[in-house]
Structure formats: C-alpha cells, structure tokens
C-alpha atoms as an extended CHARMM CRD file, in Angstrom:
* protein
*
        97  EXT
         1         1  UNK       CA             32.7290000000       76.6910000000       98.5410000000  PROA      1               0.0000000000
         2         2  UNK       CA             30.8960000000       77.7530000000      101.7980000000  PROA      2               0.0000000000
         3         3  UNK       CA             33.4660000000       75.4650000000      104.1850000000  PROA      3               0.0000000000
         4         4  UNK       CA             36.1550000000       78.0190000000      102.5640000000  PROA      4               0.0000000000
         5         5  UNK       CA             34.2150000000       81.1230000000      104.2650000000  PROA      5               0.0000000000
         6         6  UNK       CA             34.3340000000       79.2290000000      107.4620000000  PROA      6               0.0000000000
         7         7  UNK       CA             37.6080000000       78.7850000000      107.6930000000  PROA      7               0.0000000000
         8         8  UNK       CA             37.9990000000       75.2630000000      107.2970000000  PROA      8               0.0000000000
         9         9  UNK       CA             39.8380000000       73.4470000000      103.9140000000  PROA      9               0.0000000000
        10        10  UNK       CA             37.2740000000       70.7200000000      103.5770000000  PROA      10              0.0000000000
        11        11  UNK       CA             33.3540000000       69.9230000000      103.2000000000  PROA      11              0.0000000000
        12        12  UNK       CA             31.8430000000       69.0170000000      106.4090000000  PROA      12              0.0000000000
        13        13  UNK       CA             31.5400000000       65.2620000000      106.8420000000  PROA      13              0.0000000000
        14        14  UNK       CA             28.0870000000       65.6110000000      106.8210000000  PROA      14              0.0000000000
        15        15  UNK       CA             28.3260000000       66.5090000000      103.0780000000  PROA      15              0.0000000000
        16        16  UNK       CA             29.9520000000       63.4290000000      102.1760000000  PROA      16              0.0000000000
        17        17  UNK       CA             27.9320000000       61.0400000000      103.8160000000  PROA      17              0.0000000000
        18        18  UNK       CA             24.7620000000       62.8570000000      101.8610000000  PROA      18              0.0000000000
        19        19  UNK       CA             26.6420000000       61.7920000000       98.9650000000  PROA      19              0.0000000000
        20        20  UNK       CA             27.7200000000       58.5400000000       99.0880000000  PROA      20              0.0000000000
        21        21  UNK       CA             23.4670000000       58.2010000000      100.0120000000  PROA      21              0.0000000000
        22        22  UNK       CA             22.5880000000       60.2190000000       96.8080000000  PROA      22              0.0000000000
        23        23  UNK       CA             24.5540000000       58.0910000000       94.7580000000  PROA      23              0.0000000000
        24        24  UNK       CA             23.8470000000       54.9910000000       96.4070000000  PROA      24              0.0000000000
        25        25  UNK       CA             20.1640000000       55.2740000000       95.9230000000  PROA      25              0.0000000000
        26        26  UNK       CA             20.6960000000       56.4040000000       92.3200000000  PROA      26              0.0000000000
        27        27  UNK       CA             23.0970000000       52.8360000000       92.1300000000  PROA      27              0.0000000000
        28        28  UNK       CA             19.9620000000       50.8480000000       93.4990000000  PROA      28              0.0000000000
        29        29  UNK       CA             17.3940000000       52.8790000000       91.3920000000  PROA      29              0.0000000000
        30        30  UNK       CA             19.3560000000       51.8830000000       88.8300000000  PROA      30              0.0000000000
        31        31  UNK       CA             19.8670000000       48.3330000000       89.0620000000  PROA      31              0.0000000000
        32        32  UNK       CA             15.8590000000       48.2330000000       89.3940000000  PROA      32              0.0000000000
        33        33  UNK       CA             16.3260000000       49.5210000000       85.9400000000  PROA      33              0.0000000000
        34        34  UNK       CA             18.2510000000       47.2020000000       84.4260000000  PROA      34              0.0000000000
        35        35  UNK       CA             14.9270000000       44.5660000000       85.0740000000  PROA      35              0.0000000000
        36        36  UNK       CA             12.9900000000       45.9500000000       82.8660000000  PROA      36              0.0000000000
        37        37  UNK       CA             12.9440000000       45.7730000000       78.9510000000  PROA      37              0.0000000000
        38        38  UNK       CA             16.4060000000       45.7700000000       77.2330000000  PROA      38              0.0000000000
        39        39  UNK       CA             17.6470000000       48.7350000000       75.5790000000  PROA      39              0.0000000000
        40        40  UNK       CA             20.4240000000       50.0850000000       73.2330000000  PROA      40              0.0000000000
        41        41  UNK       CA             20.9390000000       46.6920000000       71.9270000000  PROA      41              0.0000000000
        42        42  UNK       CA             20.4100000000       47.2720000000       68.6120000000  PROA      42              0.0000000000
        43        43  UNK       CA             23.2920000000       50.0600000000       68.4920000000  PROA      43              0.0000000000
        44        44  UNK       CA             25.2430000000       48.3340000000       69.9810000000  PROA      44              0.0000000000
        45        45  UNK       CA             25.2340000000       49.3880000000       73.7840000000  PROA      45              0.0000000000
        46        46  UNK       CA             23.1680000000       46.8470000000       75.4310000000  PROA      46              0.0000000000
        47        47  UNK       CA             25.6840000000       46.2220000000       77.9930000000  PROA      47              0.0000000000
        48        48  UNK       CA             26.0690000000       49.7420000000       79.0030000000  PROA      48              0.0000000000
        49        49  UNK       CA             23.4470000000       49.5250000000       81.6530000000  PROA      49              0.0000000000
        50        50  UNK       CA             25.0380000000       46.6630000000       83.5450000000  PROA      50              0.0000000000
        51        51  UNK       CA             28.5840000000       48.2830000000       82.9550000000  PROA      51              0.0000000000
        52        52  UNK       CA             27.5040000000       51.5570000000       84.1660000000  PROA      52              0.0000000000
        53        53  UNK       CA             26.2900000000       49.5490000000       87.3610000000  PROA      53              0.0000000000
        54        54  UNK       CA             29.3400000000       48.0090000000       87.8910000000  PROA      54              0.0000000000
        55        55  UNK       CA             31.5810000000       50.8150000000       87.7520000000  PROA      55              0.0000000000
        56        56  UNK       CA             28.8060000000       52.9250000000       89.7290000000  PROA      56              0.0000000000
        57        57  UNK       CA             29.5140000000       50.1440000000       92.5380000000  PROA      57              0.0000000000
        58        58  UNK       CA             32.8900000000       50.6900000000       92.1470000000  PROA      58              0.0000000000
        59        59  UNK       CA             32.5190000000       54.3140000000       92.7170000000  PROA      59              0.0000000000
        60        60  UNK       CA             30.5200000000       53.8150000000       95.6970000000  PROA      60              0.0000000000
        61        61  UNK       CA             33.7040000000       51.3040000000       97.5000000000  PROA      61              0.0000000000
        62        62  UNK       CA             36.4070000000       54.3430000000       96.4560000000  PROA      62              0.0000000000
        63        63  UNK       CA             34.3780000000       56.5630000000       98.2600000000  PROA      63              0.0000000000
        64        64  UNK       CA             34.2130000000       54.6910000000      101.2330000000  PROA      64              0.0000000000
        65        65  UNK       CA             37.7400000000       54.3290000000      101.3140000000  PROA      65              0.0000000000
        66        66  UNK       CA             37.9450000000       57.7850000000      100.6850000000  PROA      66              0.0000000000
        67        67  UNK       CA             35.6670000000       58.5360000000      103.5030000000  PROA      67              0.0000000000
        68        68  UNK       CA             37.9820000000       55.9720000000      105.8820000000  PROA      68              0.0000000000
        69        69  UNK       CA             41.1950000000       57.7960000000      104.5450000000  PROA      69              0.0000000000
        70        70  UNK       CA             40.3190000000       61.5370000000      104.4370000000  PROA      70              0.0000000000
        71        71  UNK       CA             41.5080000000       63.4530000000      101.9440000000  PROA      71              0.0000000000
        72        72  UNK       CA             43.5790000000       61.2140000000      100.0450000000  PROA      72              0.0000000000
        73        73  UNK       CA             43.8200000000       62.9660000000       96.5910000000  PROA      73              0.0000000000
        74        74  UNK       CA             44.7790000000       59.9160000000       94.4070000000  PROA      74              0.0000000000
        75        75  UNK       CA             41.5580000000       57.8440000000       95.7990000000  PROA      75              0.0000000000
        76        76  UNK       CA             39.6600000000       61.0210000000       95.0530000000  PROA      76              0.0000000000
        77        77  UNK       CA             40.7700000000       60.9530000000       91.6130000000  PROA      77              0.0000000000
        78        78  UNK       CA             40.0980000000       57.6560000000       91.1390000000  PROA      78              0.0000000000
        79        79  UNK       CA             36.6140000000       57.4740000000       92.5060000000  PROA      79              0.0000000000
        80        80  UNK       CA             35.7690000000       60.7640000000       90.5770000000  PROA      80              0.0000000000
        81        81  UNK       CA             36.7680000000       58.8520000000       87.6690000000  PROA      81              0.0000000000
        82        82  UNK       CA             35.2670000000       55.7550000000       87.7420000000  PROA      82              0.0000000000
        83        83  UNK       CA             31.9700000000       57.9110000000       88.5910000000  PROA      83              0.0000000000
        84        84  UNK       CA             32.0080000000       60.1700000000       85.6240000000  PROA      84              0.0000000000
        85        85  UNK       CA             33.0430000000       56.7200000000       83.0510000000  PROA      85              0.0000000000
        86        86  UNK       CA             29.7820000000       55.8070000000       84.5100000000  PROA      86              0.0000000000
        87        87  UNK       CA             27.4770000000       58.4970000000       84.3770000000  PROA      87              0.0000000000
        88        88  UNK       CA             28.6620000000       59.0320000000       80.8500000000  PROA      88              0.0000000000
        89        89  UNK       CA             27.6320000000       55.1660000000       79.7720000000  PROA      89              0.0000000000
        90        90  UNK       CA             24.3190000000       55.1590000000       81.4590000000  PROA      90              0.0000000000
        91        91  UNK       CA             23.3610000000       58.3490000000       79.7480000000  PROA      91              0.0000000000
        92        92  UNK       CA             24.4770000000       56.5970000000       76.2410000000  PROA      92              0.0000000000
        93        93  UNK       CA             22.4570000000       53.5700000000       77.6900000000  PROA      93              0.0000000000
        94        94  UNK       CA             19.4130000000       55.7490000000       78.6900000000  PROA      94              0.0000000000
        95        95  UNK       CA             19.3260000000       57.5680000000       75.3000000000  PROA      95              0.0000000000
        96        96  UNK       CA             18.6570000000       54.4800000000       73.1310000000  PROA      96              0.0000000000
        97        97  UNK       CA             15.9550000000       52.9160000000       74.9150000000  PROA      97              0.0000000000
C-alpha cells in the first residue's frame, strides 16, 4: 500500500479512524433499516438484518480495541471476521426484501 512507499509498516492512524467512521455510519444507517418493513421472512432470513447488526456492533468494539492495542494480529483477525460474517448476512438479508 502507499504507507509501504513511505517507509513505514502500517496505515497512518488517520486511516483507521476514517474507518471505524465509515463503518459506524453504515452500522447506524443500518439499524434505521431494520424500522422499516420486514424482509426475507418468508425464506427464511428474517433475522438476518438484526444479526448482521449485532455482529456489525461487534466489529465496531474489536476495532476499537484494535485501535487501543496497535497491531495486534489475532484482534485483527477477529474483527475482520466478525465484519465479513456480517456483510455477508446483510447482503442475504438485503436481497430478499
């Protein structure tokens, strides 16, 4: 990435902090989501939305402990994790409504 031409071995905090804001937005965008008319419950994947939510919060507390720890690999892992788990339901949530 760029901060490798620099010299340096890691993004620029800056970076990080744009987004844990990106995804918190997209957490809060989404919970104004969940108000509105259900969807997916007829195949099944009603609770995806709120699920998705939950681990999306989840996400968002790894990667402020990730942010207090920098550059701990196995929180990193985890957070990237619990963000893709996610990403993946609300797009299965999204695509039945």
């Amino acid at each position: 990435m760029l901060w490798h031409l620099r010299g340096t071995s890691r993004p620029p905090l800056v970076a990080g902090i744009a987004h844990g804001l990106v995804g918190t937005v997209g957490l809060a965008a989404l919970l104004l989501a969940l108000r509105g008319p259900p969807r997916g419950v007829a195949a099944g994947a009603g609770s995806f939305g709120a699920v998705s939510a939950v681990l999306f919060a989840g996400a968002v507390l790894t990667g402020i402990v990730m942010l207090a720890l920098r550059r701990n690999g196995a929180v990193m892992a985890i957070h990237a994790g619990i963000a893709i788990t996610a990403y993946v339901l609300l797009l299965a949530w999204s695509s039945l409504g």
